[in-house]
Biopython code that builds the backbone (N, CA, C, O; Angstrom):
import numpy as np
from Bio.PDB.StructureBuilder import StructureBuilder

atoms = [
    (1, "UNK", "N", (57.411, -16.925, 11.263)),
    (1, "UNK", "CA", (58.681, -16.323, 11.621)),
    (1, "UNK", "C", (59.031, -16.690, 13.052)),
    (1, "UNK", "O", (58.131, -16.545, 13.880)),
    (2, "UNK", "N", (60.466, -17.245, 13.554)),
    (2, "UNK", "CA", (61.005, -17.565, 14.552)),
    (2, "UNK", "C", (60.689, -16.270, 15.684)),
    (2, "UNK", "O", (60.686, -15.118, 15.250)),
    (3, "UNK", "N", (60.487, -16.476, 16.819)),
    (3, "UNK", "CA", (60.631, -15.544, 17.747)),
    (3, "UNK", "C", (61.935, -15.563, 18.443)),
    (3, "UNK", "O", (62.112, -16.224, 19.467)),
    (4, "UNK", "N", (62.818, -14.862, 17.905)),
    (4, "UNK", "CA", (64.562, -14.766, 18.765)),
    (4, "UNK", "C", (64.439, -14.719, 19.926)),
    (4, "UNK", "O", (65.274, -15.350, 20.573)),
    (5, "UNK", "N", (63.364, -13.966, 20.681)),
    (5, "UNK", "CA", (63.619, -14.015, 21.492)),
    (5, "UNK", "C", (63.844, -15.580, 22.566)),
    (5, "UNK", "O", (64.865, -15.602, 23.254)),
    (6, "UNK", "N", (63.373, -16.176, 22.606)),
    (6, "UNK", "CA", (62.765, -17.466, 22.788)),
    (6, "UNK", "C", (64.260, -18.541, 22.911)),
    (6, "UNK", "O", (64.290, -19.740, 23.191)),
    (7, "UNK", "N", (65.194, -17.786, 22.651)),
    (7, "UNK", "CA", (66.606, -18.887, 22.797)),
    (7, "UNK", "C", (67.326, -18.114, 23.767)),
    (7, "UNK", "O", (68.470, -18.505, 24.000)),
    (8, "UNK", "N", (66.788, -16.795, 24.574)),
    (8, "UNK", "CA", (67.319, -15.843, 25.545)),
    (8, "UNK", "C", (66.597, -16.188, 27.206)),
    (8, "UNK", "O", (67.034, -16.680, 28.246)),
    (9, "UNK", "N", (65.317, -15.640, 26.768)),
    (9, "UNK", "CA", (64.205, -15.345, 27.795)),
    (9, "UNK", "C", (63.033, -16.803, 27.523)),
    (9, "UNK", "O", (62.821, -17.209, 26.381)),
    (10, "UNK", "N", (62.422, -17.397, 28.660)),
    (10, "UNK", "CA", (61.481, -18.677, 28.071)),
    (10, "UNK", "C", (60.011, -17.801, 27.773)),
    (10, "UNK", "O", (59.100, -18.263, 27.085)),
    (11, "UNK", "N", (59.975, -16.473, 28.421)),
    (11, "UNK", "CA", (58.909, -16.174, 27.813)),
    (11, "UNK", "C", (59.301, -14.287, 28.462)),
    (11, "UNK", "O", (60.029, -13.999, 29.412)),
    (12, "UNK", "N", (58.681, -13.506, 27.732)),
    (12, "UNK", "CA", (59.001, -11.928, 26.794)),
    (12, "UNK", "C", (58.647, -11.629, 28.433)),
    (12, "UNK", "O", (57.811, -12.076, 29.219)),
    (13, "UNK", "N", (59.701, -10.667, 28.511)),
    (13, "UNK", "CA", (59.632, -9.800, 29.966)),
    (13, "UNK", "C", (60.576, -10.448, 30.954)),
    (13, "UNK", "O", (60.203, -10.487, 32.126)),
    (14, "UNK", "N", (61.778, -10.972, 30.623)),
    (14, "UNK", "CA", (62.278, -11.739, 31.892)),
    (14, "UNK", "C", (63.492, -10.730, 31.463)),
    (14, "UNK", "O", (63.590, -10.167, 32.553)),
    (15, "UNK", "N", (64.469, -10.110, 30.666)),
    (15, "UNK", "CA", (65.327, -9.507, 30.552)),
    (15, "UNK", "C", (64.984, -8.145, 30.946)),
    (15, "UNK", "O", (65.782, -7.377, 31.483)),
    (16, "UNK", "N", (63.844, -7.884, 30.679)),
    (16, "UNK", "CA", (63.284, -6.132, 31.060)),
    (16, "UNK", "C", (63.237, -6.447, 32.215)),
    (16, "UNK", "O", (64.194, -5.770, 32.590)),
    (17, "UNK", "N", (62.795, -7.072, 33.346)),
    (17, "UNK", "CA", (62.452, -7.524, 34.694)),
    (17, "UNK", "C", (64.100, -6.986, 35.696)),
    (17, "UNK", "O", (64.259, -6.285, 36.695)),
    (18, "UNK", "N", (65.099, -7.779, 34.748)),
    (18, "UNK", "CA", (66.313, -7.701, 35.400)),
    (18, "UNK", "C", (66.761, -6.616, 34.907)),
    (18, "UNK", "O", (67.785, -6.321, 35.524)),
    (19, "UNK", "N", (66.569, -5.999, 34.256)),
    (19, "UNK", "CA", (67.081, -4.703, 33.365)),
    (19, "UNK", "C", (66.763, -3.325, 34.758)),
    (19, "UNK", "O", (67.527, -2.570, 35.361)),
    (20, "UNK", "N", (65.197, -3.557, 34.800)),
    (20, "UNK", "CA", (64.755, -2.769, 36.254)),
    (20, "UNK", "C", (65.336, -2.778, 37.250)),
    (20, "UNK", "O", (65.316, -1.791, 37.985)),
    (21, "UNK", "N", (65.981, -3.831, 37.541)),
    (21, "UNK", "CA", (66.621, -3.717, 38.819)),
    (21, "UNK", "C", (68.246, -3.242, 38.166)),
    (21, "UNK", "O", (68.355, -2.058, 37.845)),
    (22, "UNK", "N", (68.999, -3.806, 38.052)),
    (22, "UNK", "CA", (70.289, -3.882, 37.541)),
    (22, "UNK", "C", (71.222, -2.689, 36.456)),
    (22, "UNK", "O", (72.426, -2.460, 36.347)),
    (23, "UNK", "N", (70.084, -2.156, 35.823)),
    (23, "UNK", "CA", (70.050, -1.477, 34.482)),
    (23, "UNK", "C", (70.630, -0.101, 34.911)),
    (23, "UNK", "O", (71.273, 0.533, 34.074)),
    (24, "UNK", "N", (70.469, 0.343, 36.004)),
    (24, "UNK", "CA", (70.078, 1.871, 36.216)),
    (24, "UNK", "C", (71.948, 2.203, 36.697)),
    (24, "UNK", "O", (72.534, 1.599, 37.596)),
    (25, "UNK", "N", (72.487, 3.168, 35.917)),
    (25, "UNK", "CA", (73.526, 3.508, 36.393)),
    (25, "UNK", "C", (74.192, 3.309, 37.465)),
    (25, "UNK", "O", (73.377, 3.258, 38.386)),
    (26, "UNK", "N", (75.690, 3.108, 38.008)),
    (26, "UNK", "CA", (76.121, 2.397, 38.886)),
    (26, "UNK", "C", (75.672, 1.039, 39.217)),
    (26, "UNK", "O", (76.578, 0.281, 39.565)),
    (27, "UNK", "N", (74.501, 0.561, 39.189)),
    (27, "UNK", "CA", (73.805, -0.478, 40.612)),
    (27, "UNK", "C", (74.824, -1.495, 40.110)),
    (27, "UNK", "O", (75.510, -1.949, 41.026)),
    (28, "UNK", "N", (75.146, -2.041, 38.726)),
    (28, "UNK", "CA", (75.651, -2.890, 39.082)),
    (28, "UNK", "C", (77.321, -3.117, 39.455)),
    (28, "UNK", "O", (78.081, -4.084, 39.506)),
    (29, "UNK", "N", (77.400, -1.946, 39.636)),
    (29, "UNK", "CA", (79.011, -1.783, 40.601)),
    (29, "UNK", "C", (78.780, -1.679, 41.554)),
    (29, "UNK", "O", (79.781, -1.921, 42.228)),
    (30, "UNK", "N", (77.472, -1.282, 42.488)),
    (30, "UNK", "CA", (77.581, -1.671, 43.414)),
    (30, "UNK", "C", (77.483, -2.603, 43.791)),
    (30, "UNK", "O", (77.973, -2.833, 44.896)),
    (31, "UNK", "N", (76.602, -3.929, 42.863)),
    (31, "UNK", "CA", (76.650, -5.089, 43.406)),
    (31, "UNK", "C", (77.893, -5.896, 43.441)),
    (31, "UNK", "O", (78.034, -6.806, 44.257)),
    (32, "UNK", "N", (79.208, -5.435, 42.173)),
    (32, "UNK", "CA", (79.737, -6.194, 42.082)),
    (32, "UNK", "C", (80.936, -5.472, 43.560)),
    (32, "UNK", "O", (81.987, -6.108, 43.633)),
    (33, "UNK", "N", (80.832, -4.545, 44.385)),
    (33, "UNK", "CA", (81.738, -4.141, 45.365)),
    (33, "UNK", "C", (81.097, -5.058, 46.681)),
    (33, "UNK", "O", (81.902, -5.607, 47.432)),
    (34, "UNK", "N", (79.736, -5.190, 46.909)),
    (34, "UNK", "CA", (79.096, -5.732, 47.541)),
    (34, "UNK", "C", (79.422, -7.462, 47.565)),
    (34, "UNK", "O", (79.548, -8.028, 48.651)),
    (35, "UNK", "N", (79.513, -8.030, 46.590)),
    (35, "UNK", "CA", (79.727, -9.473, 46.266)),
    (35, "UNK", "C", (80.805, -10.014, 46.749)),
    (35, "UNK", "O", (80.843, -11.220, 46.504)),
    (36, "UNK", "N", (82.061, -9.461, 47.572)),
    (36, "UNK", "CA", (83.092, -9.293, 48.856)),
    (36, "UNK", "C", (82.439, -9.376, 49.766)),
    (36, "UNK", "O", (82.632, -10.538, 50.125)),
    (37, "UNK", "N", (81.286, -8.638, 50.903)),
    (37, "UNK", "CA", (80.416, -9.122, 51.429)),
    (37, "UNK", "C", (80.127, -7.117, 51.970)),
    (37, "UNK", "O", (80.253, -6.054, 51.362)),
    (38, "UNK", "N", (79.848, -7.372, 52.913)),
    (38, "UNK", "CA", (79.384, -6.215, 54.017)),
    (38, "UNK", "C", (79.742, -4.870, 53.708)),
    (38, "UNK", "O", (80.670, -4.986, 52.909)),
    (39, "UNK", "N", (79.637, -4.291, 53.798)),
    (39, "UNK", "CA", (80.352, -2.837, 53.457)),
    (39, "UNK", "C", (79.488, -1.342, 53.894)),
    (39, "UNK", "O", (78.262, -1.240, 53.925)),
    (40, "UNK", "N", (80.441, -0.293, 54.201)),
    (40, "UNK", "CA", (79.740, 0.887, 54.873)),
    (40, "UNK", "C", (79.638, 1.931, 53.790)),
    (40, "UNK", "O", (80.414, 2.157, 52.862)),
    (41, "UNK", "N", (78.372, 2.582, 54.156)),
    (41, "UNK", "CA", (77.821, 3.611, 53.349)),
    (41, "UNK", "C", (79.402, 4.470, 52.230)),
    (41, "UNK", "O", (79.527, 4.704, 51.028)),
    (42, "UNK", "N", (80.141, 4.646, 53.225)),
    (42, "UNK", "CA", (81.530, 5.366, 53.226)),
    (42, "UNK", "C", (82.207, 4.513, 52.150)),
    (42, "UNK", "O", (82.502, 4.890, 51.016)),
    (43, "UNK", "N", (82.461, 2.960, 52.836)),
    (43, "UNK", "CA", (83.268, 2.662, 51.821)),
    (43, "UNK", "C", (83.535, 2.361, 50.453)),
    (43, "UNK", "O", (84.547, 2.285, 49.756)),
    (44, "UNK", "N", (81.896, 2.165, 50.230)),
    (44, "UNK", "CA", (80.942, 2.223, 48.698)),
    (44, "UNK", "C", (80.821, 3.474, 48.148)),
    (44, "UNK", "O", (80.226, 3.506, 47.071)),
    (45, "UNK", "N", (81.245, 4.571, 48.617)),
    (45, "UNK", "CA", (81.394, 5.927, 48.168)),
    (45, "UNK", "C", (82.890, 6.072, 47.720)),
    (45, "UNK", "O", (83.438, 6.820, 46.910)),
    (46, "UNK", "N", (83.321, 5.135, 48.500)),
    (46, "UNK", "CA", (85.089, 5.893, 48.075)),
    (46, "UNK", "C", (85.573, 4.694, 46.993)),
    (46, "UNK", "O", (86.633, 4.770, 46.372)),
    (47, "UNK", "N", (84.588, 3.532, 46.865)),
    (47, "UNK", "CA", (85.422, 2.322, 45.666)),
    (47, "UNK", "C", (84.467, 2.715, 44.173)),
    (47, "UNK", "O", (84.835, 2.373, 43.050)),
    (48, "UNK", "N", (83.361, 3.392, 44.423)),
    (48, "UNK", "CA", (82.896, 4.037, 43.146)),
    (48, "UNK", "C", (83.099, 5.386, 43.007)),
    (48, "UNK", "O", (82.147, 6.138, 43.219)),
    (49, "UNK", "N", (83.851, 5.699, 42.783)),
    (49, "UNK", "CA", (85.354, 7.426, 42.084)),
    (49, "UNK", "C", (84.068, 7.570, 41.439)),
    (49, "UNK", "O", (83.523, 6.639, 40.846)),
    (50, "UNK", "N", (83.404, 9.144, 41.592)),
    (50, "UNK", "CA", (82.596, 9.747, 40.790)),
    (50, "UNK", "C", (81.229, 10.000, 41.112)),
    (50, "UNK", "O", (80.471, 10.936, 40.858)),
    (51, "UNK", "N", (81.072, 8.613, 41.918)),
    (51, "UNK", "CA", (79.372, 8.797, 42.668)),
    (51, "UNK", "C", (78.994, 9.493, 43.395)),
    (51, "UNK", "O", (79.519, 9.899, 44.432)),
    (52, "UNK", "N", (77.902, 9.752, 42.883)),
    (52, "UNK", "CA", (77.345, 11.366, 44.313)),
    (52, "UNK", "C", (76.901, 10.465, 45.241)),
    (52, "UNK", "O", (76.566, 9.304, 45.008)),
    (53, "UNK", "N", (76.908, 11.244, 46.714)),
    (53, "UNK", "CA", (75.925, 10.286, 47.490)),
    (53, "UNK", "C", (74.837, 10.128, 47.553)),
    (53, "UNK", "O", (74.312, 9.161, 48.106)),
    (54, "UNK", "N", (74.013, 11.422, 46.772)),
    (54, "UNK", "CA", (72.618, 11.211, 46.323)),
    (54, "UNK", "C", (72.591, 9.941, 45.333)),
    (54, "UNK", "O", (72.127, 8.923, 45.847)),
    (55, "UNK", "N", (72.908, 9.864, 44.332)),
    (55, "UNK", "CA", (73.028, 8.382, 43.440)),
    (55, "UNK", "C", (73.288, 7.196, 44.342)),
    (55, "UNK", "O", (72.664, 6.153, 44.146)),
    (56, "UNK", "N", (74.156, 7.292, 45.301)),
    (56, "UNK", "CA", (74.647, 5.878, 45.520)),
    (56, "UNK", "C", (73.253, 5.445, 46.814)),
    (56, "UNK", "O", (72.649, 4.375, 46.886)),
    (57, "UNK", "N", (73.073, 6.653, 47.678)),
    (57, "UNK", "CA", (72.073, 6.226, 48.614)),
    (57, "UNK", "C", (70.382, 5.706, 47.382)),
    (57, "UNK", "O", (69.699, 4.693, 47.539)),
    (58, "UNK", "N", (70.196, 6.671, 46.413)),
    (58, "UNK", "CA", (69.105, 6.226, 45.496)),
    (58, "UNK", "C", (69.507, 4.975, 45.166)),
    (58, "UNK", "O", (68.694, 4.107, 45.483)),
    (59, "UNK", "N", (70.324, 4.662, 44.725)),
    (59, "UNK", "CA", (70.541, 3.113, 43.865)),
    (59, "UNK", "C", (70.716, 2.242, 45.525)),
    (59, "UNK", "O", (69.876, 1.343, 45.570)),
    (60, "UNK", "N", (71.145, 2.273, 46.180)),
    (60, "UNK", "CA", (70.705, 1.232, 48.068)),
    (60, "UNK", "C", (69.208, 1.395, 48.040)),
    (60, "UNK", "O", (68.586, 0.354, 47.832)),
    (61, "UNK", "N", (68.701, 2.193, 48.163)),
    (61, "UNK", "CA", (67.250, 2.718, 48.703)),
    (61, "UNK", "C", (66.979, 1.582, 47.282)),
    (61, "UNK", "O", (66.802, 0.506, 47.853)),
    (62, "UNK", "N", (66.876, 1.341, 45.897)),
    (62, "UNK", "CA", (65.847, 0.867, 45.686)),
    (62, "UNK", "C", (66.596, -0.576, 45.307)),
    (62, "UNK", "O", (65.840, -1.346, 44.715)),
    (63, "UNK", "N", (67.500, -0.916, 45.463)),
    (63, "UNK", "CA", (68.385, -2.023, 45.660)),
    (63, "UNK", "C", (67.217, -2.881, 47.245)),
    (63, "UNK", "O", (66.663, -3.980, 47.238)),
    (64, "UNK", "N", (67.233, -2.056, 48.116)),
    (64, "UNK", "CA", (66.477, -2.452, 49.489)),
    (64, "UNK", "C", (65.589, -3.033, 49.159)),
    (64, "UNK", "O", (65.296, -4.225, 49.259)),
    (65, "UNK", "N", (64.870, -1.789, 48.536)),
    (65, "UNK", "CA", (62.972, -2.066, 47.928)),
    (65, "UNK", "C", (63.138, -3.193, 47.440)),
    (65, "UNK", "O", (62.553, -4.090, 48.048)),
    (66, "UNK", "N", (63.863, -3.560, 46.348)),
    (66, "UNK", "CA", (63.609, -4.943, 45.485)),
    (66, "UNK", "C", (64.307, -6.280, 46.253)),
    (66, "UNK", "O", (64.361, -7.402, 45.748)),
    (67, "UNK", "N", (64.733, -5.978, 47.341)),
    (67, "UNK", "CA", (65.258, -7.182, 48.018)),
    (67, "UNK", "C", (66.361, -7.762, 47.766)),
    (67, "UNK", "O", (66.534, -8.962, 47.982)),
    (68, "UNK", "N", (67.105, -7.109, 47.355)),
    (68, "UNK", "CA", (68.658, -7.664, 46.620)),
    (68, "UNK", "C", (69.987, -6.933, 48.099)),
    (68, "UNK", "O", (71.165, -7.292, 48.096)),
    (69, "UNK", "N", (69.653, -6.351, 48.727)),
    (69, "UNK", "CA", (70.313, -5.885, 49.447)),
    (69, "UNK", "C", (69.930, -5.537, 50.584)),
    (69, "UNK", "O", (68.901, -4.862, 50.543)),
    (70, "UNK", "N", (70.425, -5.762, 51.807)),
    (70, "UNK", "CA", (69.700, -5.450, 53.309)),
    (70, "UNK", "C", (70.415, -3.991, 54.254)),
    (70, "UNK", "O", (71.453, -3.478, 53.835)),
    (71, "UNK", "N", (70.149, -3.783, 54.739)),
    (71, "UNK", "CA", (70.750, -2.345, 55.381)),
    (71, "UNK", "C", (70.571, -2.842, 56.886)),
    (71, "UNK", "O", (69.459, -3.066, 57.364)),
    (72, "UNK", "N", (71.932, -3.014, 57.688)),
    (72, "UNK", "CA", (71.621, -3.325, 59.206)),
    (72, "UNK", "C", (72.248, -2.356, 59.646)),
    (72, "UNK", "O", (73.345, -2.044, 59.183)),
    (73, "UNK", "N", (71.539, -1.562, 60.833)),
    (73, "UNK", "CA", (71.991, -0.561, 61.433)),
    (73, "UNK", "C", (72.367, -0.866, 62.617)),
    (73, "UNK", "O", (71.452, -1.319, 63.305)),
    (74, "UNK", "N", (73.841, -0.756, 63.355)),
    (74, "UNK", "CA", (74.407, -1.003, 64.730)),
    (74, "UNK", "C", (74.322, 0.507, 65.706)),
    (74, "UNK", "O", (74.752, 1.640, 65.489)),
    (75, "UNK", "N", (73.639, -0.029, 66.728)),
    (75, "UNK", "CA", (73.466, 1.195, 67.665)),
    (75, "UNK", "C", (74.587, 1.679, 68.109)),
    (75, "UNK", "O", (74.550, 1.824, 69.331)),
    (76, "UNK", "N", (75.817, 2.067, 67.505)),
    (76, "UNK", "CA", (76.502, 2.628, 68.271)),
    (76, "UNK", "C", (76.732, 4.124, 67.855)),
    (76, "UNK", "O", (76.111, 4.855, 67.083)),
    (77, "UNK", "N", (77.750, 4.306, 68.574)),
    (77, "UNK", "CA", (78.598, 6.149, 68.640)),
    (77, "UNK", "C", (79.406, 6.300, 67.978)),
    (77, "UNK", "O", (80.486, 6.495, 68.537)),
    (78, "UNK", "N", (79.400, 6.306, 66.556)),
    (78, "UNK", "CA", (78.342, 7.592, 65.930)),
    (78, "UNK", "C", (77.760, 6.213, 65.076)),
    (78, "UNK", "O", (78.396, 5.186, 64.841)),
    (79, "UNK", "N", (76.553, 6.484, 64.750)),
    (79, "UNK", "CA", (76.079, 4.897, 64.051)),
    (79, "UNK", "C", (76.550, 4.528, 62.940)),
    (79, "UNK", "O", (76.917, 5.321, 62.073)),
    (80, "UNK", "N", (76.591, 3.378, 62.846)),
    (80, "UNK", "CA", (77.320, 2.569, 61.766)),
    (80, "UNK", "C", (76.105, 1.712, 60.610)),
    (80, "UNK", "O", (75.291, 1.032, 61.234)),
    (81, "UNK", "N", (75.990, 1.699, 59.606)),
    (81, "UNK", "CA", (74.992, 1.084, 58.873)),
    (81, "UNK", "C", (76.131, 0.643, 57.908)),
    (81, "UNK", "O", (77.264, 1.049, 57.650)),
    (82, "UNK", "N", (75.137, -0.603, 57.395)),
    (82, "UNK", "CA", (75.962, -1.915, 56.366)),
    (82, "UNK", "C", (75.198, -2.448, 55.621)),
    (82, "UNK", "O", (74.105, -2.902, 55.958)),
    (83, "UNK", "N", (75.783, -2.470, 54.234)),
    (83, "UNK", "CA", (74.879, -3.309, 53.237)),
    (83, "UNK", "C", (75.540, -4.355, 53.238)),
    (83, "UNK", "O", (76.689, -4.467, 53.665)),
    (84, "UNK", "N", (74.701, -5.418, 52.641)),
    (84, "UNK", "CA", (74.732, -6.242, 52.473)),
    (84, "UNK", "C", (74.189, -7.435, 51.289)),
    (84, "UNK", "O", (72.969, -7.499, 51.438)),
    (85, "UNK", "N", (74.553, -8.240, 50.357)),
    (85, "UNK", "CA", (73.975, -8.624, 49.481)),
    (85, "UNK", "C", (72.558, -10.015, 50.310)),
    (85, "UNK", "O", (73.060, -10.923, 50.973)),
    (86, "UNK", "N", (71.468, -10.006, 50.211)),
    (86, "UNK", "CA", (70.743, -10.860, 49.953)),
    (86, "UNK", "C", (70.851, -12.199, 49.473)),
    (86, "UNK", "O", (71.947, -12.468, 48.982)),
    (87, "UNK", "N", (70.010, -13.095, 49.486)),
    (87, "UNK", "CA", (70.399, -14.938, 48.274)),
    (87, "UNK", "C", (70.117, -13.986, 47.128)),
    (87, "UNK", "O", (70.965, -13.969, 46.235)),
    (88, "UNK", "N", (68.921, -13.082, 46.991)),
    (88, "UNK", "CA", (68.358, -12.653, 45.606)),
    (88, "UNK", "C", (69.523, -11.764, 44.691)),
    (88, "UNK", "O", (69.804, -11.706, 43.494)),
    (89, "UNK", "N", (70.019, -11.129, 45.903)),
    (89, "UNK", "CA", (71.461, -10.232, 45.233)),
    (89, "UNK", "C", (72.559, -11.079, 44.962)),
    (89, "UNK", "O", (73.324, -10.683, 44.083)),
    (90, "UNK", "N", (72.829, -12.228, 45.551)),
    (90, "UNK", "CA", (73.828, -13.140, 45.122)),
    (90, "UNK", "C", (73.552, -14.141, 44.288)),
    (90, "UNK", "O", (74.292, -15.075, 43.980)),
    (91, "UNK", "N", (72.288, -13.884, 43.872)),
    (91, "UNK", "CA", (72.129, -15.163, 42.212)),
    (91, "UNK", "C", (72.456, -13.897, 41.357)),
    (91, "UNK", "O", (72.373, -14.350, 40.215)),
    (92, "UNK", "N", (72.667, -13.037, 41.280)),
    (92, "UNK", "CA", (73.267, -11.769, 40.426)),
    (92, "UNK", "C", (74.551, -11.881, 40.404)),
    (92, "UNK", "O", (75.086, -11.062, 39.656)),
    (93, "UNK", "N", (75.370, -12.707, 41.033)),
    (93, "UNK", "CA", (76.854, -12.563, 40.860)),
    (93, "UNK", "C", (77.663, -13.190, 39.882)),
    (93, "UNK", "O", (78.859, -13.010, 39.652)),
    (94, "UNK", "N", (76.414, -14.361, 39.041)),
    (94, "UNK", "CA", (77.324, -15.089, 38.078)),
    (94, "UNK", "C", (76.900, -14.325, 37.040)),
    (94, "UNK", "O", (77.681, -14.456, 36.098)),
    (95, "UNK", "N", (75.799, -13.414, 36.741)),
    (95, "UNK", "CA", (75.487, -12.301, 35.447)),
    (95, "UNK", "C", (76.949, -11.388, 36.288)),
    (95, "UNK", "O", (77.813, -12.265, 36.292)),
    (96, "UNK", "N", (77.219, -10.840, 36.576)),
    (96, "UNK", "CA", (77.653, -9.939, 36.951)),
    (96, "UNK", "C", (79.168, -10.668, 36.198)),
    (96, "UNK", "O", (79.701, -10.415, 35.118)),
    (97, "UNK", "N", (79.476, -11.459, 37.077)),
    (97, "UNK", "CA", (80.840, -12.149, 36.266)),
    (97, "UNK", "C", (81.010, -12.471, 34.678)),
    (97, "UNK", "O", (81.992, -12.338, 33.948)),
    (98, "UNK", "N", (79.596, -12.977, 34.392)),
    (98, "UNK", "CA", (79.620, -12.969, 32.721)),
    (98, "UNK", "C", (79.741, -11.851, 31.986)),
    (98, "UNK", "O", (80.262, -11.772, 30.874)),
    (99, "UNK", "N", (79.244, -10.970, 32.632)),
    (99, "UNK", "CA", (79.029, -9.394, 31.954)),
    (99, "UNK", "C", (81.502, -8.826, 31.871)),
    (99, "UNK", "O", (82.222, -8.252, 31.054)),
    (100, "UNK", "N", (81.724, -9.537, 33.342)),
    (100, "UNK", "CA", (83.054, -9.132, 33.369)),
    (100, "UNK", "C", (83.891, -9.934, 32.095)),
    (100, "UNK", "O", (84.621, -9.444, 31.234)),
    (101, "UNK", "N", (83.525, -11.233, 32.303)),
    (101, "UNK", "CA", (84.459, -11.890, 31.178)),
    (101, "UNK", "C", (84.356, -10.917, 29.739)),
    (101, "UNK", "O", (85.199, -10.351, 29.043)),
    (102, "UNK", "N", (83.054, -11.027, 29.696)),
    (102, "UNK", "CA", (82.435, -10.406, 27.955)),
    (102, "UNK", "C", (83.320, -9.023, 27.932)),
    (102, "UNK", "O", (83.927, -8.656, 26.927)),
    (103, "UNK", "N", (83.312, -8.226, 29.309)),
    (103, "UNK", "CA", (84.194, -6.921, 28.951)),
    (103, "UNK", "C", (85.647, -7.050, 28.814)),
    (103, "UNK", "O", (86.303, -6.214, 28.193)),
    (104, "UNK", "N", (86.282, -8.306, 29.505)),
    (104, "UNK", "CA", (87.543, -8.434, 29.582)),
    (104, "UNK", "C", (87.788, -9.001, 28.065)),
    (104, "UNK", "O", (88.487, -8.260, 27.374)),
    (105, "UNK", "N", (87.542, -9.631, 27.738)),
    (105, "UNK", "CA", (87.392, -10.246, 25.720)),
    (105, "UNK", "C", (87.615, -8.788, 24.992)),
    (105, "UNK", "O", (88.445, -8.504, 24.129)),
    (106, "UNK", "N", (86.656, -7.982, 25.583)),
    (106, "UNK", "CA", (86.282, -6.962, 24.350)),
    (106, "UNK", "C", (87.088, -5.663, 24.797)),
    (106, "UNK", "O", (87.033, -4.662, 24.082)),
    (107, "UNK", "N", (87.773, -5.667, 25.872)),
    (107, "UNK", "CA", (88.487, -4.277, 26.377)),
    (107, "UNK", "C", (89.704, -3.637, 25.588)),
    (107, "UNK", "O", (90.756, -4.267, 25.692)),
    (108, "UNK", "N", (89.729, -2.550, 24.856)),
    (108, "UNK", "CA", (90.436, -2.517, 24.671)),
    (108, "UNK", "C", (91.461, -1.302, 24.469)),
    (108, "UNK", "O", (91.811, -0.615, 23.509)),
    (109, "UNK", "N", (91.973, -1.406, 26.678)),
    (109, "UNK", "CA", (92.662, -0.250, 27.078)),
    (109, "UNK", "C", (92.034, 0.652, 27.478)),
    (109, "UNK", "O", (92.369, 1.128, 28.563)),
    (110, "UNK", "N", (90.897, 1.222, 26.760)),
    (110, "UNK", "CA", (90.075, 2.337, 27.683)),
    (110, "UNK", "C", (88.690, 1.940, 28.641)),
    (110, "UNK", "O", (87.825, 1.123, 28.325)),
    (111, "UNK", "N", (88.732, 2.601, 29.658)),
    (111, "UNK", "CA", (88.236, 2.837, 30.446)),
    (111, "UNK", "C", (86.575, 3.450, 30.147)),
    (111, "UNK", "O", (86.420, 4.602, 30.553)),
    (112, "UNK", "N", (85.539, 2.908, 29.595)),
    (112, "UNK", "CA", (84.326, 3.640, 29.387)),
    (112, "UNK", "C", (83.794, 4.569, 31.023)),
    (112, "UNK", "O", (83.547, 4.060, 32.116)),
    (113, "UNK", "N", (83.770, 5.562, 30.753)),
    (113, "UNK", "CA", (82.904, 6.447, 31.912)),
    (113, "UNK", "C", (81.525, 6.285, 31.505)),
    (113, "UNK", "O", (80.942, 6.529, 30.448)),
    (114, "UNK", "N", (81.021, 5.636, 33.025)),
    (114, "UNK", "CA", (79.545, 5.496, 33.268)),
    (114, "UNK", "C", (78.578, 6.409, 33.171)),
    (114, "UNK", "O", (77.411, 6.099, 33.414)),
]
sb = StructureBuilder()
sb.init_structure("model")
sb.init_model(0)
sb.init_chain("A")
sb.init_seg("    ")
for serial, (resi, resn, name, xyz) in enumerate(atoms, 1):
    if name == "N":
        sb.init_residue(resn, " ", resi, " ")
    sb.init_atom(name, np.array(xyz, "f"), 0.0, 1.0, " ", f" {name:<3s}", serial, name[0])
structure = sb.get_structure()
């Protein structure tokens, strides 16, 4: 018997791998707000309508951990911190776009809540 998988993944665990990072509610709206470039804690709160800031700081915090996103903090009054996408977070931008086409094909009129 054929292994399907095998015309997806070259070998079992490469879709679960990206699933871990990517998978988890919001993250990948935040990557795709991020993929514009720089952006403040604030303004990633106000382009995802609905996100707590507990969620959005959890999904940065482990966005950080896995290296897809950097956090630079500027010493000033009152401090300013910025994400930023990574090379590793920006080979995510052409899944991210495929995932958009596939929804734009299949949309139809409503709005799914996350």
């Amino acid at each position: 018997m054929k292994n399907n998988k095998s015309c997806i993944e070259p070998y079992s665990g490469c879709v679960a791998t990206a699933m871990a990072i990517i998978g988890s509610k919001w993250t990948a709206l935040i990557l795709r707000d991020l993929a514009d470039g720089s952006m403040r804690f604030s303004e990633l709160e106000r382009s995802l309508v609905g996100i707590s800031p507990k969620t959005l700081s959890q999904r940065l915090d482990e966005l950080e951990r896995h290296n897809i996103v950097t956090k630079k903090s500027y010493n000033e009054v009152p401090p300013r911190i910025e994400y930023t996408l990574t090379d590793k977070g920006l080979d995510l931008i052409p899944l991210l776009k495929q995932m958009a086409k596939w929804g734009n094909k299949y949309y139809d009129g409503n709005v799914v809540a996350i």
